[in-house]
KETI-850970 format. One record per residue (C-alpha): x, y, z; residue number from 1. Coordinates in nm, 3 decimals, decimal comma. Layout:
BEGIN
<<X Y Z> NUM>
...
***
This chain:
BEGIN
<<2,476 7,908 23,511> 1>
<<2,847 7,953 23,470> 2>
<<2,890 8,226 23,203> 3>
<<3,243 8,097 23,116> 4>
<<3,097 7,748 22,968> 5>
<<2,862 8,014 22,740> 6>
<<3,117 8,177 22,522> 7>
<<3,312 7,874 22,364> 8>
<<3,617 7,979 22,172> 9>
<<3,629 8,109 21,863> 10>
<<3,648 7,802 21,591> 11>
<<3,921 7,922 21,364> 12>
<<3,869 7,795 21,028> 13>
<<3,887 8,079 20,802> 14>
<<4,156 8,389 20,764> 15>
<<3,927 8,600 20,881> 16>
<<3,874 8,458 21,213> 17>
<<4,225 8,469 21,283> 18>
<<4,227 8,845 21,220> 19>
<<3,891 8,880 21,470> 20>
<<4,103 8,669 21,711> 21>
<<4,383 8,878 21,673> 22>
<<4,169 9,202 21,685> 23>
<<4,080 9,105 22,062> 24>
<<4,477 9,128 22,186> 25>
<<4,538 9,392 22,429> 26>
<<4,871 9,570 22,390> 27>
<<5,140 9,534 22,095> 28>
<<5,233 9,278 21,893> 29>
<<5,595 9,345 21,716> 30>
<<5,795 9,095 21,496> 31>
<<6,186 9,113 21,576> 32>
<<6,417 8,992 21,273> 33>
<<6,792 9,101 21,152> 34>
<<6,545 9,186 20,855> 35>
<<6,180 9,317 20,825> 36>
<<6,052 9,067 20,592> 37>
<<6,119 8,793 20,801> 38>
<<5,844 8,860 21,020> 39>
<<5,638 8,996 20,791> 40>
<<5,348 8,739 20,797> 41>
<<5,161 8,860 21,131> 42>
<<5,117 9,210 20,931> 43>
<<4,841 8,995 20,716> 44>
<<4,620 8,952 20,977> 45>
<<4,681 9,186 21,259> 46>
<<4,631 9,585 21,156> 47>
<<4,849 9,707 21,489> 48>
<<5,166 9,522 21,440> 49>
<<5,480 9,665 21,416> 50>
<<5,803 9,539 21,348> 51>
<<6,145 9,584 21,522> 52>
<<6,423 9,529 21,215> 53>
<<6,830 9,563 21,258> 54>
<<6,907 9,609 20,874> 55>
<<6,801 9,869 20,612> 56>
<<6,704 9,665 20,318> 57>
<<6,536 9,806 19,968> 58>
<<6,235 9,655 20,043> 59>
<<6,117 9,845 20,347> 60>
<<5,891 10,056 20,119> 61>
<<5,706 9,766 20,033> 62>
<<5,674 9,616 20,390> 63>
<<5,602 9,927 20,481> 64>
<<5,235 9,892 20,318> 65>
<<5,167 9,563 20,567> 66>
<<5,322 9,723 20,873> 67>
<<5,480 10,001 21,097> 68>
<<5,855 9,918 21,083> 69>
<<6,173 10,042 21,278> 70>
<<6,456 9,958 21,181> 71>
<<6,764 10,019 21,335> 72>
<<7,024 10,155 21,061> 73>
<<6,808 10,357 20,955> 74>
<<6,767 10,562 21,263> 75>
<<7,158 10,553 21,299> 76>
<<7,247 10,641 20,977> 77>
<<7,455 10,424 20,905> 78>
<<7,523 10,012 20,913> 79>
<<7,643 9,824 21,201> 80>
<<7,961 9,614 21,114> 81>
<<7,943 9,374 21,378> 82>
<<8,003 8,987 21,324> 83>
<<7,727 8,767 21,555> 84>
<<7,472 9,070 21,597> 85>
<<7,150 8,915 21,705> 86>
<<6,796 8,996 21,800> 87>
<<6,902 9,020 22,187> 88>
<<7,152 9,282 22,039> 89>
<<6,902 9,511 21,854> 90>
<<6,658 9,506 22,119> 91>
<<6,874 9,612 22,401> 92>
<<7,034 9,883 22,188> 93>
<<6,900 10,204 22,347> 94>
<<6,704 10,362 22,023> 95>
<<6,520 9,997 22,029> 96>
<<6,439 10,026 22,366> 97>
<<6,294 10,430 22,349> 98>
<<6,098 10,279 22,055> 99>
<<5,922 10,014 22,195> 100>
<<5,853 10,223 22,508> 101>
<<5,662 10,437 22,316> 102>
<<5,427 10,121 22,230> 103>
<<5,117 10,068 22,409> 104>
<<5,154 9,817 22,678> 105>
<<5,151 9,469 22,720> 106>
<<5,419 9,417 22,425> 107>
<<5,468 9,063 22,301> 108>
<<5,767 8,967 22,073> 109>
<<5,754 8,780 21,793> 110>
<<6,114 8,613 21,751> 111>
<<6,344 8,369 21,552> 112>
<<6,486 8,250 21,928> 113>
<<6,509 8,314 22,272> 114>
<<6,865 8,354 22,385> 115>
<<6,974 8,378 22,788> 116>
<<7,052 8,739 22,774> 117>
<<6,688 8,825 22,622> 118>
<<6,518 8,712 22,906> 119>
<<6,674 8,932 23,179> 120>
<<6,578 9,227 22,931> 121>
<<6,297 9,093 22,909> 122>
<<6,223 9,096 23,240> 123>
<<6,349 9,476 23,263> 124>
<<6,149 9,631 22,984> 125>
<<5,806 9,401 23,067> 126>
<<5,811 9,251 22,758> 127>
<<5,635 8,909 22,665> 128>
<<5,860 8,726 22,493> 129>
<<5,676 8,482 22,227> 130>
<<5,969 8,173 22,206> 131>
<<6,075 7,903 22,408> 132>
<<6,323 7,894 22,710> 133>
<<6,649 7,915 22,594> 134>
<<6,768 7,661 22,797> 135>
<<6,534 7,414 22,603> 136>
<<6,657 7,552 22,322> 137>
<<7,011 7,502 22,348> 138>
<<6,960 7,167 22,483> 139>
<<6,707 7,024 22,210> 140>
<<6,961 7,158 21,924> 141>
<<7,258 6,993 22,035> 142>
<<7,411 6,691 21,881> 143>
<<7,394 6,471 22,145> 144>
<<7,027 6,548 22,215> 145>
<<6,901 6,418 21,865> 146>
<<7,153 6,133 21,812> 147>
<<6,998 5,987 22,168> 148>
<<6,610 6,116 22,083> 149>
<<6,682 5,895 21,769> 150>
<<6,794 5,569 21,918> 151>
<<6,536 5,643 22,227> 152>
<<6,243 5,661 21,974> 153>
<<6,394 5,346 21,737> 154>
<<6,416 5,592 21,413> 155>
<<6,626 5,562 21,110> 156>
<<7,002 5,649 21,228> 157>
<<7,236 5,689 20,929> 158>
<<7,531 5,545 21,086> 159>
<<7,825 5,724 21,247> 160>
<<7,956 5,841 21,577> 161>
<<8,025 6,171 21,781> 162>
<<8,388 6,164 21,923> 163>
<<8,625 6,429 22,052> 164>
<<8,783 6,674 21,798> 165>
<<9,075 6,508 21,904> 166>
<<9,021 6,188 21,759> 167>
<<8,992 6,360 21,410> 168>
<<9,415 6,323 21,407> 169>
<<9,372 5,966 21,548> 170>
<<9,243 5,753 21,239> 171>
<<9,292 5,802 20,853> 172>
<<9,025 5,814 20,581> 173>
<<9,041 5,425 20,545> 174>
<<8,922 5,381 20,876> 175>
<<8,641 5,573 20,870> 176>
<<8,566 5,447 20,499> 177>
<<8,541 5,064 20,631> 178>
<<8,358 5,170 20,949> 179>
<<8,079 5,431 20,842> 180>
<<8,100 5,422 20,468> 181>
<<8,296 5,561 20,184> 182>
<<8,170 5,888 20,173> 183>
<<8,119 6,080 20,475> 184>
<<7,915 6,343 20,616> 185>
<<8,182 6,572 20,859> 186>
<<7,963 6,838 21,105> 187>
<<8,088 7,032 21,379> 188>
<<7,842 7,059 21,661> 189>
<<7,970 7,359 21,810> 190>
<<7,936 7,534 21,496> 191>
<<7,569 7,680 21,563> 192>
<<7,539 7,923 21,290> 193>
<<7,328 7,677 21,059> 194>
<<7,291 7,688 20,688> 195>
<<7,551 7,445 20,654> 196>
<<7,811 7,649 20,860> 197>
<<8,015 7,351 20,994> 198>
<<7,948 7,029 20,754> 199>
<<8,214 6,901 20,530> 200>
<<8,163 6,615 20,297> 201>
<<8,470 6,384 20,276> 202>
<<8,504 6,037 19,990> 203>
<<8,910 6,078 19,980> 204>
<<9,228 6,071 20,191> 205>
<<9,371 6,389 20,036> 206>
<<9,014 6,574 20,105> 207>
<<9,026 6,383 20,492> 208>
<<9,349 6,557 20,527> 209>
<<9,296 6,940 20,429> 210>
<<8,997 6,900 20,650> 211>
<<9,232 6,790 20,963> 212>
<<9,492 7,080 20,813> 213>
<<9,162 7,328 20,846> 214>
<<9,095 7,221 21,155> 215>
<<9,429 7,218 21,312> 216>
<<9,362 7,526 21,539> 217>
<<9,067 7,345 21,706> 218>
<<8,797 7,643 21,594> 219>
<<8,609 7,746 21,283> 220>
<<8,388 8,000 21,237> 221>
<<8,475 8,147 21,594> 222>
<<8,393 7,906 21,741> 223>
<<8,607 7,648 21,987> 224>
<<8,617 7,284 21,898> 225>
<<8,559 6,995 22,111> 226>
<<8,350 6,729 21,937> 227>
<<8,284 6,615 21,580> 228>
<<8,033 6,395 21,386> 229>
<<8,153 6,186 21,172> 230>
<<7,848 5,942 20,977> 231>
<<7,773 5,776 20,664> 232>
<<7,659 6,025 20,351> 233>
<<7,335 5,939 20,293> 234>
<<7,274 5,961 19,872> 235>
<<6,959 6,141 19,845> 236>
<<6,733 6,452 19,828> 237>
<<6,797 6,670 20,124> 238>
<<6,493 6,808 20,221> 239>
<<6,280 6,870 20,610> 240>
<<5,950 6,938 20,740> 241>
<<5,815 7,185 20,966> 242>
<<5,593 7,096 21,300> 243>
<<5,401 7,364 21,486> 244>
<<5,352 7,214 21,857> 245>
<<5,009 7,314 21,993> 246>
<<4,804 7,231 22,362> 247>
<<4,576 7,063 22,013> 248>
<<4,807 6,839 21,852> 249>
<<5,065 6,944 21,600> 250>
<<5,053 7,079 21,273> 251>
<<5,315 6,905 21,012> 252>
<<5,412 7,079 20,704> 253>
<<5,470 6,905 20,343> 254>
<<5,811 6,789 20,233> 255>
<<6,042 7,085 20,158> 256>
<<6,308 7,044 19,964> 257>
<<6,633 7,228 20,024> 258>
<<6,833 7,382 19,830> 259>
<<7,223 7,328 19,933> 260>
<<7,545 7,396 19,731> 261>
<<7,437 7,573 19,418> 262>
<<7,666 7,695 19,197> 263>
<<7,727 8,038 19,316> 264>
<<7,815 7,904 19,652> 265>
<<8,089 7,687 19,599> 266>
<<8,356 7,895 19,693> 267>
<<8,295 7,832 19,995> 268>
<<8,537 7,552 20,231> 269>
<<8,197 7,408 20,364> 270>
<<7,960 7,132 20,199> 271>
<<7,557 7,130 20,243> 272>
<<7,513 7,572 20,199> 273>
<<7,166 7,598 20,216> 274>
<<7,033 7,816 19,937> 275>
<<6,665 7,795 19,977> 276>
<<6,388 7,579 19,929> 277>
<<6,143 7,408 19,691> 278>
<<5,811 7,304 19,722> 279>
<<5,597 7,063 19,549> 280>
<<5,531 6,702 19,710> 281>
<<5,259 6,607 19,454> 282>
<<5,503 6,316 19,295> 283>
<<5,555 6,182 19,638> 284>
<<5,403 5,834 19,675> 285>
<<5,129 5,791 19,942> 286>
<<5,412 5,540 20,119> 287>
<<5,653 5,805 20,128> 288>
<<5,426 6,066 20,293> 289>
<<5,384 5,816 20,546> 290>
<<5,740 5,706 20,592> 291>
<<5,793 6,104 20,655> 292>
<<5,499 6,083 20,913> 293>
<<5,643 5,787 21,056> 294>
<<5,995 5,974 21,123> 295>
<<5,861 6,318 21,216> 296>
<<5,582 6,231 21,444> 297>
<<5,728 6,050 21,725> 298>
<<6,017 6,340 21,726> 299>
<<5,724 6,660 21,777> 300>
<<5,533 6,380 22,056> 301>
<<5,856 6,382 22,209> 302>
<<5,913 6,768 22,212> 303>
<<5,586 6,815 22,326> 304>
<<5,580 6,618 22,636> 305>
<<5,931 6,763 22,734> 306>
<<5,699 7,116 22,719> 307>
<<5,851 7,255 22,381> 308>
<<5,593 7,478 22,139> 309>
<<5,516 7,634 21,868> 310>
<<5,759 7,630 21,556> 311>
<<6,046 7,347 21,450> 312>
<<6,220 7,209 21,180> 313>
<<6,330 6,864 21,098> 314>
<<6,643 6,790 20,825> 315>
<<6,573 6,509 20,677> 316>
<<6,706 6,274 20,361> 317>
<<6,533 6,072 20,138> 318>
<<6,762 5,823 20,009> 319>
<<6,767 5,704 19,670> 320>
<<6,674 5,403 19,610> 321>
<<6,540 5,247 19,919> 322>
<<6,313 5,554 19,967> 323>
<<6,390 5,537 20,357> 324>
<<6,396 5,870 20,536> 325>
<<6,659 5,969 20,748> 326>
<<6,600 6,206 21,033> 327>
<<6,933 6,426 21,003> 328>
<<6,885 6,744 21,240> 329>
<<6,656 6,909 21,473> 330>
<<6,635 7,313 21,493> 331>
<<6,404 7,418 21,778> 332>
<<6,308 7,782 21,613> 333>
<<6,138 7,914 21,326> 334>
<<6,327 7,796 20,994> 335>
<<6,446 7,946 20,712> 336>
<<6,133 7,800 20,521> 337>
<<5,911 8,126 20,695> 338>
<<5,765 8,344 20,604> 339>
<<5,787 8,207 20,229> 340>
<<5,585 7,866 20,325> 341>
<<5,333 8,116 20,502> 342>
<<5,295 8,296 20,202> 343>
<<5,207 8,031 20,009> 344>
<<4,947 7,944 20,263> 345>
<<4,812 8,237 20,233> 346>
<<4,813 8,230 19,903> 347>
<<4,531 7,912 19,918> 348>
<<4,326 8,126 20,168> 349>
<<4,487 7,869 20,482> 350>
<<4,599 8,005 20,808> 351>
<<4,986 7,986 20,831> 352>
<<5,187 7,765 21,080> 353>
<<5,311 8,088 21,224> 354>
<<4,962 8,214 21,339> 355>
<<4,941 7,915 21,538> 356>
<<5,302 7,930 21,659> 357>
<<5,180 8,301 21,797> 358>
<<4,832 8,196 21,894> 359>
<<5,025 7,944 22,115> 360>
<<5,242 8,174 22,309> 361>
<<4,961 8,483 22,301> 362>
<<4,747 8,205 22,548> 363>
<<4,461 8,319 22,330> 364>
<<4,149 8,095 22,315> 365>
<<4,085 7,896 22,034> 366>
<<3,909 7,591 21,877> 367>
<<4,092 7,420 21,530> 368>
<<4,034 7,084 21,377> 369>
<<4,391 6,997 21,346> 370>
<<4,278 6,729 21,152> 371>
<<4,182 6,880 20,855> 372>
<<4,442 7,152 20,872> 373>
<<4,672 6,856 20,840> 374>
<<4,491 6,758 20,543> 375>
<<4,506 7,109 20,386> 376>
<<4,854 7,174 20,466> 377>
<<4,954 6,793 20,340> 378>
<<4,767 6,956 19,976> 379>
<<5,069 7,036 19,758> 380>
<<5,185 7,414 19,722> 381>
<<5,423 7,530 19,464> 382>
<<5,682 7,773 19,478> 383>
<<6,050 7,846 19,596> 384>
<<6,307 8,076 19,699> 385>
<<6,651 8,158 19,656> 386>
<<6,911 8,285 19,906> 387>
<<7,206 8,542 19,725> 388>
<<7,523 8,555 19,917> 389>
<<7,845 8,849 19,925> 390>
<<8,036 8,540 19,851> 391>
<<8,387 8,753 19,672> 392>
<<8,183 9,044 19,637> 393>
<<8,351 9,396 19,759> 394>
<<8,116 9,656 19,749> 395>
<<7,784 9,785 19,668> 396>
<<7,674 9,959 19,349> 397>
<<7,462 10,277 19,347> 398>
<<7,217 10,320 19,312> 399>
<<7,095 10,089 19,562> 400>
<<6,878 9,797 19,367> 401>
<<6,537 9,805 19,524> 402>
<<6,295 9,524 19,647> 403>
<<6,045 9,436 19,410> 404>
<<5,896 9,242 19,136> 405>
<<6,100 9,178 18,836> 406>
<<6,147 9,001 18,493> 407>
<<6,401 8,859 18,268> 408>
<<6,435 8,932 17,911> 409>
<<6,365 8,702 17,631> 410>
<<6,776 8,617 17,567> 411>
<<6,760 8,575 17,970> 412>
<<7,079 8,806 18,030> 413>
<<6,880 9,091 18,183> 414>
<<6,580 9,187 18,410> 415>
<<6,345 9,488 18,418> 416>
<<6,142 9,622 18,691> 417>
<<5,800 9,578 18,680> 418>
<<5,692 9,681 19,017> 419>
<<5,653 9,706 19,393> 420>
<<5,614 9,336 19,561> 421>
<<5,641 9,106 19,797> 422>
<<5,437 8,824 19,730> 423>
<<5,411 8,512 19,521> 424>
<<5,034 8,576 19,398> 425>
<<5,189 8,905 19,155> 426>
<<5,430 8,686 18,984> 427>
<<5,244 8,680 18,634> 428>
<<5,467 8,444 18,450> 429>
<<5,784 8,186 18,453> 430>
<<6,051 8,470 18,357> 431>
<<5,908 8,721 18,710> 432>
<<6,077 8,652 19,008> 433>
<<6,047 8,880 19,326> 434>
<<6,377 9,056 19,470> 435>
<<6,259 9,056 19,862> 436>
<<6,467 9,019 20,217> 437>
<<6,696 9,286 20,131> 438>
<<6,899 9,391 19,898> 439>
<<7,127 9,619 20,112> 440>
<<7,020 9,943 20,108> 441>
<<7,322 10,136 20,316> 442>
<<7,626 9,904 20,354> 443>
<<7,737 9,589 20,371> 444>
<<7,679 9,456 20,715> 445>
<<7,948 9,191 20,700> 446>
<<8,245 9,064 20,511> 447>
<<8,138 8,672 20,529> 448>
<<8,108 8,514 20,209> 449>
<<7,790 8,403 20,362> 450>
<<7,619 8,734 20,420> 451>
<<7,349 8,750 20,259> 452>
<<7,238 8,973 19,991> 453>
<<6,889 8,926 19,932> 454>
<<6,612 8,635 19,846> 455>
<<6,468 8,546 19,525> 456>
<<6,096 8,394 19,513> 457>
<<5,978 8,249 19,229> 458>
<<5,625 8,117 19,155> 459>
<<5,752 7,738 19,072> 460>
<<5,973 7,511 19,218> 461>
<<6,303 7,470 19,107> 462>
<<6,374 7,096 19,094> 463>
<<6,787 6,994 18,992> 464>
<<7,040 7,217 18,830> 465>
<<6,962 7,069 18,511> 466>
<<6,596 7,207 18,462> 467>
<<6,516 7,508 18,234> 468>
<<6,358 7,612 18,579> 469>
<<6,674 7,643 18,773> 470>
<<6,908 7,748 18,498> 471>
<<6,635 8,087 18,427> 472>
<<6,648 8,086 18,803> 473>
<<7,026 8,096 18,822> 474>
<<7,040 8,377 18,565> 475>
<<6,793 8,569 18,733> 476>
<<7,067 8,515 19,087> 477>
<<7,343 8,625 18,791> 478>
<<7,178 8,910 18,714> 479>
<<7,086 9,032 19,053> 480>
<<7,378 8,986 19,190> 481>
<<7,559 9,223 18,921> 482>
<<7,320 9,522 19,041> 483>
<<7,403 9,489 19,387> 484>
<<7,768 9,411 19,378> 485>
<<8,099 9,593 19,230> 486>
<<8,253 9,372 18,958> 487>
<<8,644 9,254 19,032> 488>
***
């Protein structure tokens, strides 16, 4: 008898069997992130992960506890000042490299994204690089990609066109107004940064026109211009989903909702800044969920088949009034919703998307009923997080403020420190909030408004500007901000 057919695959169903699974990889597995905490979720599971981290943040001590963690400014002494550094960056910067030498052998890394210059190092240092091509990146994040998956797969398409940059100077406001709508939705495709780098949302002729006097030297952000998108503003609650693509099926996350132009961020010239995320579908009609189903699951069939896996996101709207959903954006990589949406999974004793993710590219066996993983993850969670930006800020205040777990005062216009943490499950109360994701903890690595400082988590979601919720959340930003950041 064939011994193989014997040993079936381990049926994961429980945390603990992901951490046996785990406990049967050969080698290294180590998370690579601008930050630590960004790849902090493996360290729940797997006892021998490390992490490979570019910035000195003042939560390290606390990550520190989950995992063995290198990070980059620290072993230089000092910040690196460089606009566009990315993970293929810090890994082929020479103290990286002696580090992860010094690993036992195979290494896998755990990343954000592949990029082209990652896989030749790659391919130097022997590493196994846990990601997708990024060939198949680039090409299933462009513009033109999704705008043709959507009319391909017969999926909502809020109307509008992608023309040459050009063309911006050819028309006024009036024509785009009777053609796509009244108010419109502006994004450059070239503009790759994300996080709403690159969108500008236009309902005049004098706001039409400072955008064409902004973009008169055919770039923004650094980058060169050739095409924009101009479409029809859809009026609703921004919001996506995450998909984990498996050999099983996919895994679909619940409705997120994001976060985009809070207060604090409105200095800056772009529209849509995404600030974080809420979570907390339970008020979402059963024809809804399905609708989101409806628009999302044809999308990860078609990624599949065209041999994408593991981790995406999905931008969607959900328009008021007719309830319709509006596919806006695909971004083949993790998303800004990890590790926060793994936490919370964790939190309800489920195994997180990004296990699978790994599990996926690791080519370990495994058995899963997809099914009802589906149904657990569908189960409504509750939390957020907040993203603090440099914005005008100048310089840092010292002491440094350090990671942790904190809470407001009664009157709301301060915050102690209660103590070291990371995670939702040791916020105690509505006024607690957790200071993770940074703050700085040397210098400031960048002078873009859009740097960011540090997250916020809080144990509840945070549902308009007008809730007690948000406004005790936006003091709590207030607040933190003022300990990191040198008052004008």
């Amino acid at each position: 008898m064939d011994r193989r057919k014997q040993s079936r695959p381990m049926l994961l169903r429980h945390l603990e069997d992901a951490a046996t699974i785990f406990s049967s990889l050969k080698g290294t597995l180590v998370g690579v992130g601008m930050t630590a905490y960004s790849r902090i979720i493996p360290s729940f599971l797997c006892k021998s992960y490390h992490i490979v981290a570019l910035r000195k943040t003042g939560d390290l001590h606390i990550l520190r506890e989950k995992a063995r963690v290198f990070c980059l400014e620290e072993e230089l002494g000092s910040t690196i000042e460089e606009e566009g550094f990315q993970s293929a960056r810090l890994l082929a910067h020479p103290l990286t490299r002696e580090y992860l030498r010094s690993l036992p052998d195979p290494k896998y890394l755990f990343l954000y994204q592949n990029y082209p210059e990652l896989e030749h190092l790659a391919r130097e240092e022997n590493w196994v690089l846990l990601a997708n091509p990024p060939e198949l990146r680039i090409r299933t994040g462009s513009r033109s990609f999704f705008n043709d998956l959507l009319q391909r797969l017969k999926l909502n398409t809020a109307e509008g066109v992608l023309i040459p940059i050009e063309e911006l100077w050819s028309h006024e406001y009036r024509y785009w107004a009777e053609n796509v709508g009244p108010k419109l939705a502006v994004q450059l495709p070239e503009v790759r940064m994300g996080g709403g780098r690159g969108t500008f949302f236009i309902s005049s002729e004098p706001q039409y026109q400072a955008l064409q006097a902004r973009l008169e030297g055919r770039s923004w952000r650094g980058s060169r211009l050739e095409t924009v998108t101009v479409r029809r503003f859809v009026e609703g609650t921004p919001a996506s989903v995450a998909l984990c693509i498996t050999g099983k099926g996919i895994l679909f996350s619940p409705l997120q909702t994001q976060l985009l132009d809070l207060p604090f961020s409105r200095a800056i010239p772009e529209n849509g800044v995404f600030c974080g995320h809420s979570w907390d579908d339970a008020h979402l009609p059963a024809p809804v969920r399905d609708e989101i189903l409806a628009q999302t699951g044809p999308i990860g069939e078609h990624m599949s088949r065209i041999g994408y896996r593991g981790i995406l996101g999905i931008d969607l709207v959900l328009e008021n009034g007719t309830r319709r959903i509006y596919p806006m954006e695909i971004n083949p990589r993790l998303t800004g919703a990890f590790p926060m949406l793994s936490q919370l999974h964790l939190g309800r004793g489920l195994i997180p998307m990004e296990i699978f993710h790994l599990l996926e590219f690791l080519g370990l066996p495994y058995e899963a009923d997809l099914v009802s993983i589906n149904r657990e993850y569908a189960k409504s969670v509750k939390g957020s997080h907040m993203l603090l930006f440099l914005m005008n800020g100048r310089g840092l205040r010292k002491p440094h403020l350090k990671g942790g777990l904190y809470e407001l005062d009664l009157p709301g216009e301060g915050a102690g420190f209660v103590k070291p943490a990371m995670d939702y499950r040791d916020i105690a109360n509505e006024r607690q909030f957790i200071v993770v994701d940074g703050p700085p903890d040397e210098d400031l690595g960048s002078g873009d408004p859009l740097y960011r400082l540090c997250r916020l988590l809080f144990n509840h979601p945070l549902d308009g500007n007008e809730s007690d919720e948000m406004s005790r959340a936006l003091r709590a930003a207030e607040w933190v901000r003022s300990q990191i950041l040198h008052r004008h």
